[in-house]
C-alpha positions as CSV (number, residue, x, y, z in Angstrom):
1,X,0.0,0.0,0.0
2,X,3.1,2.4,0.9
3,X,4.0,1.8,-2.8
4,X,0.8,2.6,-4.0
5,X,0.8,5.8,-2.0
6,X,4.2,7.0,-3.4
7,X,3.1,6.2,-6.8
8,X,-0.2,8.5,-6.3
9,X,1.9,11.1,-4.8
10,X,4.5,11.3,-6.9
11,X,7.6,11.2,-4.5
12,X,9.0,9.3,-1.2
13,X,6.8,11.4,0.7
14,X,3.5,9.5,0.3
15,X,2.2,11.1,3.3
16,X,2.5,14.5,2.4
17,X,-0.6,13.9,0.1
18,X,-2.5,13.8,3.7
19,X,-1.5,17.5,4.5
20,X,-3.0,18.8,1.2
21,X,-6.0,16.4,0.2
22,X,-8.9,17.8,2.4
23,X,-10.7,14.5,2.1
24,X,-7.3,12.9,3.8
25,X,-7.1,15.5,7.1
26,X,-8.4,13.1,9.6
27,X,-5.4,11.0,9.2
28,X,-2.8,13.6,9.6
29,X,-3.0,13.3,12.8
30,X,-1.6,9.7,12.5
31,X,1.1,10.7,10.3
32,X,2.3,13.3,13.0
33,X,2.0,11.0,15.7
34,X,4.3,8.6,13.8
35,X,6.8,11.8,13.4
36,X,6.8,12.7,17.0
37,X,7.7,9.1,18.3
38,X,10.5,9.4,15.5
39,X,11.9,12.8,16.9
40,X,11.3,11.9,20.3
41,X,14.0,8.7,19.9
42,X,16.1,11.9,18.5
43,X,16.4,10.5,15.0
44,X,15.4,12.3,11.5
45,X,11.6,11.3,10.5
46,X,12.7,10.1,7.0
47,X,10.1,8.4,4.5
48,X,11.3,5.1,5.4
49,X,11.1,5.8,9.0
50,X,7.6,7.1,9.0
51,X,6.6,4.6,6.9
52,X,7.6,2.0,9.6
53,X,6.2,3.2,12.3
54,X,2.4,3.4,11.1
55,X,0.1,1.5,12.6
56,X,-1.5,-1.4,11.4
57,X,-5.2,0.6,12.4
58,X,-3.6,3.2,10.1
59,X,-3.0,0.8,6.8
60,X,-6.7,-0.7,7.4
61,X,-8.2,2.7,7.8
62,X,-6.9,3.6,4.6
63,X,-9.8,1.4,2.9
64,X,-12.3,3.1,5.1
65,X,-15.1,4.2,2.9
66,X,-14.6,8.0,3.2
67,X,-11.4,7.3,1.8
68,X,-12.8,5.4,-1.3
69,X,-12.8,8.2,-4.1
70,X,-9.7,9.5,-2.9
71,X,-7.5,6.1,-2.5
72,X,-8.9,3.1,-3.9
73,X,-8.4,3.4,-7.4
74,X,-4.6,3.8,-6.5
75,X,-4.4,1.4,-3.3
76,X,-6.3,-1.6,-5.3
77,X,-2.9,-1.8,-7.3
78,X,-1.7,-3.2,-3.8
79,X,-3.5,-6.7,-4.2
80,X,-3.0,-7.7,-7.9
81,X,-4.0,-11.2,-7.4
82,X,-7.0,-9.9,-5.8
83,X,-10.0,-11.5,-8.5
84,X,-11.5,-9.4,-10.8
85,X,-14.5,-9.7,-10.1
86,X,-13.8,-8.8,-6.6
87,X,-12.2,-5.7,-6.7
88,X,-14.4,-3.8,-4.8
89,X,-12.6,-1.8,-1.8
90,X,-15.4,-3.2,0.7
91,X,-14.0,-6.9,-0.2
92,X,-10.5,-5.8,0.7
93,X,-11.6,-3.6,3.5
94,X,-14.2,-6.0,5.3
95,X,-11.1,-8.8,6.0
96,X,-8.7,-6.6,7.3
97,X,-10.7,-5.0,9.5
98,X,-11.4,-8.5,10.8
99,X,-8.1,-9.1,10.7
100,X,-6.8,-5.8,12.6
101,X,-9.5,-6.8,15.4
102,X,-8.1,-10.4,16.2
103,X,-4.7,-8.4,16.4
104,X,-5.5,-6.2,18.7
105,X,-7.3,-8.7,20.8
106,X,-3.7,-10.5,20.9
107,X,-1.8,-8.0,21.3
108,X,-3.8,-6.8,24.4
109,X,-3.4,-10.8,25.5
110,X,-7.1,-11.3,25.2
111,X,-8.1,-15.0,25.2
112,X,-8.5,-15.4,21.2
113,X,-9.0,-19.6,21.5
114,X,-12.7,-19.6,22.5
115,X,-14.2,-20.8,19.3
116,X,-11.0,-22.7,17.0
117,X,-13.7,-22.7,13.8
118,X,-13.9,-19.1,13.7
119,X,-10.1,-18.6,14.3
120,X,-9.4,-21.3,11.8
121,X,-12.0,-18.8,9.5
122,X,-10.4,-16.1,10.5
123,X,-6.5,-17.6,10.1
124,X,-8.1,-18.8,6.2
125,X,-9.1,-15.3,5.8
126,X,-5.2,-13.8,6.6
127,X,-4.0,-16.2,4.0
128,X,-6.4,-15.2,1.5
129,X,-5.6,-11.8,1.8
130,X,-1.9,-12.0,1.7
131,X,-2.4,-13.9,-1.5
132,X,-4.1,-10.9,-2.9
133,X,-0.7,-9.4,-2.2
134,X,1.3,-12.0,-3.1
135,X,0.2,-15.1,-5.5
136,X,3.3,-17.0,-3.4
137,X,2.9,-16.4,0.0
138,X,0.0,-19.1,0.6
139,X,1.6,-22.2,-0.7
140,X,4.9,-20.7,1.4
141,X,3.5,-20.5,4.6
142,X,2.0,-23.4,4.2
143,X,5.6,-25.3,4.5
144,X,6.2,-22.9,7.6
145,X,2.9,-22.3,9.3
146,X,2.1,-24.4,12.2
147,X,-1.5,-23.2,12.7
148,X,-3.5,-25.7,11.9
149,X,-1.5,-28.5,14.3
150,X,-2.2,-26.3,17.0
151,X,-5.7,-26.2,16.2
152,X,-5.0,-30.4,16.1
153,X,-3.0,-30.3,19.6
154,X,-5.5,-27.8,21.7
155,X,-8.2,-29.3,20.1
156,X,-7.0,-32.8,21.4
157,X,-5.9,-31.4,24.2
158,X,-9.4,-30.2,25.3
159,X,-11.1,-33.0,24.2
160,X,-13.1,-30.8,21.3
161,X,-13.7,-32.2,17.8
């Protein structure tokens, strides 16, 4: 999406675009956020730096539906395996929000094992998605990704089928 946004812009500074697109104000104060915790470590808030130090909330907002006219015609370019006759920004959008609630519920070490069927759903969906990015990355985490013997071990483990 970072590339999408430099390409729309024009230069490394996707996020100056924010500053002077009306429509993209409420995020500025996102993009300044990032730049203060860059300053504050005393070090120059660069492109890369800023880039880095968005928040996931911030990427998924992007696809927010007040941000449709203004974005998705450029950020679509950012899942090219992404079926045609899918390409809808409330297809994209819908799954990540998903996504970027189950990861805030771990990273506020909120019990996210309750229901394995929806978490298997939900784990399906974050494949799905990175293959819209990426036509390799689902057969490659498959070799690496030891989700669903988890599943297998606490589902044992508890007795569940």
């Amino acid at each position: 999406m970072a590339r999408e946004l430099r390409n729309l812009a024009g230069k490394e500074e996707w996020f100056d675009l924010f500053y002077t697109t009306p429509e993209l104000q409420p995020l500025v104060t996102e993009i300044d956020k990032a730049k203060s915790l860059i300053r504050n470590r005393g070090e120059k808030a660069t492109p890369d730096k800023i880039l880095s130090e968005m928040t996931f909330g911030f990427w998924v907002m992007l696809l927010n539906s007040q941000y449709e006219r203004v974005l998705w015609k450029s950020l679509r370019k950012a899942f090219p395996f992404l079926p045609k006759k899918d390409r809808q920004r409330k297809n994209v959008s819908a799954p990540c929000n998903t996504l970027r609630r189950l990861r805030n519920r771990i990273f506020h070490q909120e019990a996210i094992c309750w229901d394995l069927n929806y978490l298997t759903c939900l784990h399906d969906n974050l494949i799905t998605v990175l293959g819209w990015m990426n036509a390799d990355m689902p057969a490659w985490l498959e070799s690496i990704d030891p989700f669903n013997q988890v599943c297998s071990d606490i589902r044992k483990e508890m007795g569940w089928k």
